[in-house]
C-alpha angles and dihedrals in degrees: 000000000000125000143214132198104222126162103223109203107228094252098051084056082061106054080044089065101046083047091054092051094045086054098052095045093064098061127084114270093249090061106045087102121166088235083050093052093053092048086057091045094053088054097053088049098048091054096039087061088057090059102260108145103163106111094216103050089040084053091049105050090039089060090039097063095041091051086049094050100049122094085234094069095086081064086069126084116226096246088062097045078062099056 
């Protein structure tokens, strides 16, 4: 796993946060793992320290590249993958 060093400021944790749980919320129940979580975590994370600080589009990448990188995305049709 690569890392990178990034300074958060106390309100953007926050939104984080609130990110994270959105993102989890929307998940079945079956699936709001705690290894999920931090999959989705790491994402955010990852996005936040390239400067993206819209909550939506930080939700939304961070559940596109967990679903890509599951073994279930091959479930999802193409067209869903792009709601």
């Amino acid at each position: 796993m690569k890392t990178t060093e990034a300074v958060y400021q106390p309100e953007l944790i926050v939104l984080m946060k609130a990110v994270l749980e959105d993102a989890a919320a929307t998940l079945p129940e079956a699936k709001r793992t705690s290894a999920m979580k931090a999959d989705i975590a790491s994402q955010i994370l990852a996005c936040a320290a390239k400067g993206e600080r819209n909550p939506a589009a930080l939700k939304m990448a961070a559940l596109l590249a967990v679903v890509e990188c599951t073994h279930y995305s091959h479930d999802i049709s193409p067209e869903r993958r792009a709601v």
